[in-house]
C-alpha positions in Angstrom: 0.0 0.0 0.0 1.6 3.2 -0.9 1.7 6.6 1.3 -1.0 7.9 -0.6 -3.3 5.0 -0.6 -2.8 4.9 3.3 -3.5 8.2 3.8 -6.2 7.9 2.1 -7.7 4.4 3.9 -7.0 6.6 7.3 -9.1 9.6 6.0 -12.3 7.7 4.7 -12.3 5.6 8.0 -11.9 8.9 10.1 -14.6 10.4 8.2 -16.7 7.2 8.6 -16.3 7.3 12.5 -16.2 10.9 13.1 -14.3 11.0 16.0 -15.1 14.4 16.8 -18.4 13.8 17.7 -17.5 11.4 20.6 -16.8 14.2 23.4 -20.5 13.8 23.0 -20.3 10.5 25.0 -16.7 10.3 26.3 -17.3 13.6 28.3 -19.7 12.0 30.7 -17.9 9.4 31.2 -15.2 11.7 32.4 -17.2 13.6 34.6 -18.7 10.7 36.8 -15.3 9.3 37.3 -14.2 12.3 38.4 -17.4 12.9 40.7 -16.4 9.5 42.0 -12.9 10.8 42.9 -14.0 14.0 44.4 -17.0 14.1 46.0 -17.0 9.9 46.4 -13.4 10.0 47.7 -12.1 7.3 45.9 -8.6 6.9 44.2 -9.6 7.4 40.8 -8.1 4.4 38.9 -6.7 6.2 35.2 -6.7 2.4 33.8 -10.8 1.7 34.8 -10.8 5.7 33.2 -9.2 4.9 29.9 -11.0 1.4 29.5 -14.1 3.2 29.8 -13.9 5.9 27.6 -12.8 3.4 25.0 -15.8 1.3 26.2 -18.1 3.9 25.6 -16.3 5.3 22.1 -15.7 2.3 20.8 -19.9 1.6 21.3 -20.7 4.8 20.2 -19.3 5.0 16.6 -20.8 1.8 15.8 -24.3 3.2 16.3 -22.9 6.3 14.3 -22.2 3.9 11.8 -25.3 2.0 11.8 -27.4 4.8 11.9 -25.4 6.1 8.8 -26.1 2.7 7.2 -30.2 2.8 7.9 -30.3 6.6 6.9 -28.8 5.4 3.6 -31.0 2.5 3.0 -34.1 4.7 3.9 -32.6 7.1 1.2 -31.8 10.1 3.6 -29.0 12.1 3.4 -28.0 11.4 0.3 -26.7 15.0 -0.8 -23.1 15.2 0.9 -22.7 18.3 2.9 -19.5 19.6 4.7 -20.9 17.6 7.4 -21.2 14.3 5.7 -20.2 10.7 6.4 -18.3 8.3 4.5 -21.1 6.3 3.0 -23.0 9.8 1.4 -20.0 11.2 -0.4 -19.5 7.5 -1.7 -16.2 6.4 0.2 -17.8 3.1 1.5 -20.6 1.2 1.0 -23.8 0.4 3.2 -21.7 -3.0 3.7 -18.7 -1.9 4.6 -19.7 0.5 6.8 -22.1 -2.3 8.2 -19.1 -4.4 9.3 -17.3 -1.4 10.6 -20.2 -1.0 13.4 -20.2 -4.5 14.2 -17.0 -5.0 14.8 -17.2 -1.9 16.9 -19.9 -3.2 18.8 -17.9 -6.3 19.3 -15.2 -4.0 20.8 -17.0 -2.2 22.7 -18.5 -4.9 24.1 -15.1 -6.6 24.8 -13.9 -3.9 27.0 -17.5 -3.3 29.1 -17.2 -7.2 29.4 -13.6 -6.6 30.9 -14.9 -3.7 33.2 -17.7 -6.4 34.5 -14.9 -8.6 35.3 -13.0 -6.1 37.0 -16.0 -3.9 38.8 -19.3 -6.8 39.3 -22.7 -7.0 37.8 -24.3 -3.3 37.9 -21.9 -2.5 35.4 -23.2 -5.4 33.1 -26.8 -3.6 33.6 -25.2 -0.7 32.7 -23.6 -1.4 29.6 -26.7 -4.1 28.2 -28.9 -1.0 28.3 -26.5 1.4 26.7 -25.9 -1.3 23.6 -29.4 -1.7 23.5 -30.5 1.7 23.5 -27.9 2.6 20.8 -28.3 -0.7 18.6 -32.1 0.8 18.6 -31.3 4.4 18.0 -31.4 4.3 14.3 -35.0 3.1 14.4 -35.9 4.7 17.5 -34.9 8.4 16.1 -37.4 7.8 13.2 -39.8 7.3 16.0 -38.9 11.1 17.5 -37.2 9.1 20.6 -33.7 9.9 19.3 -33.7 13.0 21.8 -34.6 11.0 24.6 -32.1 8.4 23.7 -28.7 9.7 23.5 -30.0 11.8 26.5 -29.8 9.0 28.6 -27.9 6.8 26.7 -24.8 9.2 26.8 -25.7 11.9 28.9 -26.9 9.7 32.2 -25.5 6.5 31.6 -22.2 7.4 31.1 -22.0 9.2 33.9 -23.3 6.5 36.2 -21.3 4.5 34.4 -18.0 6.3 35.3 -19.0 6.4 38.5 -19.6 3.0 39.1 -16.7 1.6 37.5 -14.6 3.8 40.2 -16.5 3.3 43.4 -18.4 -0.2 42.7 -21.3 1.3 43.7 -24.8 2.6 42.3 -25.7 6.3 43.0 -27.6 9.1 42.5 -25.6 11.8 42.4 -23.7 11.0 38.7 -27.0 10.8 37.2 -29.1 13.9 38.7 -25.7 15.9 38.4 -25.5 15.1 34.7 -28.1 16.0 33.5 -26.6 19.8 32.0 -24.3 17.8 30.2 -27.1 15.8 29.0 -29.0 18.3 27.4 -26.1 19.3 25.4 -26.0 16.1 24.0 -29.1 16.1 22.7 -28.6 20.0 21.5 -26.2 18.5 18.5 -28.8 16.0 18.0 -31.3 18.6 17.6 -28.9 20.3 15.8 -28.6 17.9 13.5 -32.2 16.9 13.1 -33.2 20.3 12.7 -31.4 21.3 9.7 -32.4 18.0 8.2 -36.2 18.2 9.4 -37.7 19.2 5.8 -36.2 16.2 3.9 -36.7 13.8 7.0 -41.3 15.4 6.7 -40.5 14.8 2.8 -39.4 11.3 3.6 -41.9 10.6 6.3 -39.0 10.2 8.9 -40.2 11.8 12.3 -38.0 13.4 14.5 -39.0 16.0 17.4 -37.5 18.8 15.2 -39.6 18.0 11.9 -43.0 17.7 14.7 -41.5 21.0 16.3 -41.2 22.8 13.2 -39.0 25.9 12.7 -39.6 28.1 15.4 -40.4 25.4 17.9 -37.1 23.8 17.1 -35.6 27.5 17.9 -36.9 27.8 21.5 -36.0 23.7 21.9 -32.2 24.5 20.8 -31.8 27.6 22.9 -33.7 26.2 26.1 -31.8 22.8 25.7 -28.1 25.2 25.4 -28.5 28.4 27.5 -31.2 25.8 29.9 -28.1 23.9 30.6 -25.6 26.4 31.7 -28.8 27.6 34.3 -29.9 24.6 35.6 -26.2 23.6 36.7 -26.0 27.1 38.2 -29.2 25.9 40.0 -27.6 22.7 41.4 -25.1 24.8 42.6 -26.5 27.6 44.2 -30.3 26.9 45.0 -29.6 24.8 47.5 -27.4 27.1 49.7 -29.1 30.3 48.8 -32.4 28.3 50.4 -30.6 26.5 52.7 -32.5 23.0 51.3 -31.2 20.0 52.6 -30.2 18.7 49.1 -27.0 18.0 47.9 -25.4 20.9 46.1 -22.5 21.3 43.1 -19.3 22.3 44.5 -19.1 26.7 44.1 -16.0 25.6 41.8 -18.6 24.8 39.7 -19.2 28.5 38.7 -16.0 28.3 36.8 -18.1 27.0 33.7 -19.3 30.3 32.9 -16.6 30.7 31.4 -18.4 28.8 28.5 -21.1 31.4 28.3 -19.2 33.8 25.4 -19.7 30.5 23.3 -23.0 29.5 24.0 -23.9 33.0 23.0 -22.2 32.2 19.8 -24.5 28.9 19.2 -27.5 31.4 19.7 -26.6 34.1 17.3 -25.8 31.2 14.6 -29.1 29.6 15.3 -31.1 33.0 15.2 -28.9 34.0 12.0 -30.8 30.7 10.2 -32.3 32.4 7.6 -29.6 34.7 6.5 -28.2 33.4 3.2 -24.9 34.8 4.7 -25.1 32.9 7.5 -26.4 29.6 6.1 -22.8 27.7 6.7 -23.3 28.5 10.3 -26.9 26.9 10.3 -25.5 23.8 8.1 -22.4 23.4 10.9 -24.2 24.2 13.7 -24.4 20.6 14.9 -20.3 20.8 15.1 -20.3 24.1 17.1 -22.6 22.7 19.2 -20.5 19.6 19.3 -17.2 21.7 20.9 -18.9 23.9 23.1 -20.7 20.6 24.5 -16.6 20.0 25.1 -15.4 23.1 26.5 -19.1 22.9 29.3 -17.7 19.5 29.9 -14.1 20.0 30.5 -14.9 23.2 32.8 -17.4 21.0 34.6 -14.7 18.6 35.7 -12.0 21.4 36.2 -14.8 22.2 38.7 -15.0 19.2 40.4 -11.5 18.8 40.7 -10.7 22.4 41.8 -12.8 21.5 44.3 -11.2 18.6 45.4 -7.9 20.3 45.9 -9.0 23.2 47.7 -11.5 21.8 49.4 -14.2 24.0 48.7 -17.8 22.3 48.3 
């Protein structure tokens, strides 16, 4: 194989698995091991940590592929866009990218199997309802589900997840803490969904954004993005402004403001929709979406862990 022809094999498979989108699932999984270390107060194991992020990545492009692959077969997306997979701008077949997911799945699967070795049964639950849930998305998302899917498929199970591979233990706290990052998981969805919705009504595919509509899908984008940043505010503050005998985020937590110059950002592309000039925003949005869902995330766990070294909760 020469340089070029490797080069080449490496870009259509990266394109295929589109490995920026997985901060969309890996991120949780990093923010309830590190709620495990610092406010469970256990020694967080970076081996259980890197096993499960490749766990959950590993699981989470093969249902990227293999809703890629039903898409196709249904005869969506087939006009490639700067967004575009592998199998649209005609890189790799249905098949191919068919065996790419399973194999995926079968790796995936490997490594949860390794962590239920390691870490007992719960995390077996765990991970038999995360495969489940994303073997089903592709079918489930044509159902207007999708939303509710990767919202707990990514957002609260990989946090619990994370959690419970570090401690052992089932709790609370990784899933009702999560939920912020949650919603910004199903933002790019919506994202996503939304630019697609008139071809998806054309095609008789139902997602919540083609039964939302236009300006319904506005107010559902901005509430699920700016609704995010306040409701983990909330958790933070709510319960010591009212003294309620709930369990609060760390104050450390307030350092993901910082995030709030680019969640304004997301709204100005969104409201800009309709602007011809601005239609490459509108079109990408699901990728802006994508890396401010990563810099909320990242400054969520710089909380946690600022927190746990100057032991301020």
């Amino acid at each position: 194989m020469t340089e070029k022809e490797k080069r080449s094999w490496l870009k259509t498979w990266l394109i295929a698995a589109r490995p920026w989108a997985l901060p969309a699932s890996t991120i949780p999984v990093l923010f309830g091991s590190s709620l495990a270390a610092t406010i469970g107060w256990v020694r967080l194991d970076l081996g259980l940590l890197l096993l499960s992020l490749m766990a959950m990545a590993g699981l989470h492009t093969a249902a990227n592929m293999l809703s890629d692959v039903v898409d196709w077969k249904r005869g969506l997306d087939r006009e490639p866009t700067p967004v575009s997979g592998a199998i649209v701008r005609g890189w790799l077949s249905s098949s191919q990218l068919l065996r790419g997911s399973l194999f995926l799945f079968g790796f995936g699967s490997a490594l949860g199997l390794v962590l239920v070795w390691l870490r007992g049964i719960l995390i077996l639950k765990i991970g038999l309802a995360g495969i489940i849930l994303g073997a089903a998305y592709p079918w489930l998302k044509a159902l207007a589900l999708g939303d509710l899917v990767v919202f707990v498929n990514f957002g609260l199970l990989g946090s619990l997840g994370g959690w419970v591979v570090q401690t052992g233990q089932f709790s609370w706290l990784p899933v009702m803490w999560a939920v912020p990052q949650g919603m910004l998981v199903v933002a790019i969805l919506h994202a996503n969904n939304w630019r697609d919705s008139i071809t998806d009504r054309e095609r008789k595919v139902i997602t919540l954004a083609s039964l939302l509509g236009d300006l319904g899908s506005l107010f559902y984008y901005l509430k699920l993005t700016f609704g995010s940043l306040l409701l983990l505010l909330a958790l933070t503050l709510v319960p010591r402004l009212f003294r309620l005998d709930f369990p609060s985020l760390p104050l450390t937590m307030l350092v993901v403001l910082l995030a709030l110059p680019e969640c304004l950002k997301l709204g100005k592309k969104a409201l800009g929709r309709h602007r011809p000039e601005r239609q490459l925003d509108f079109i990408t949005l699901d990728g802006a979406t994508a890396r401010y869902n990563l810099i909320f995330g990242l400054l969520s766990v710089a909380g946690l862990w600022l927190a746990h070294f100057i032991g301020h909760f």
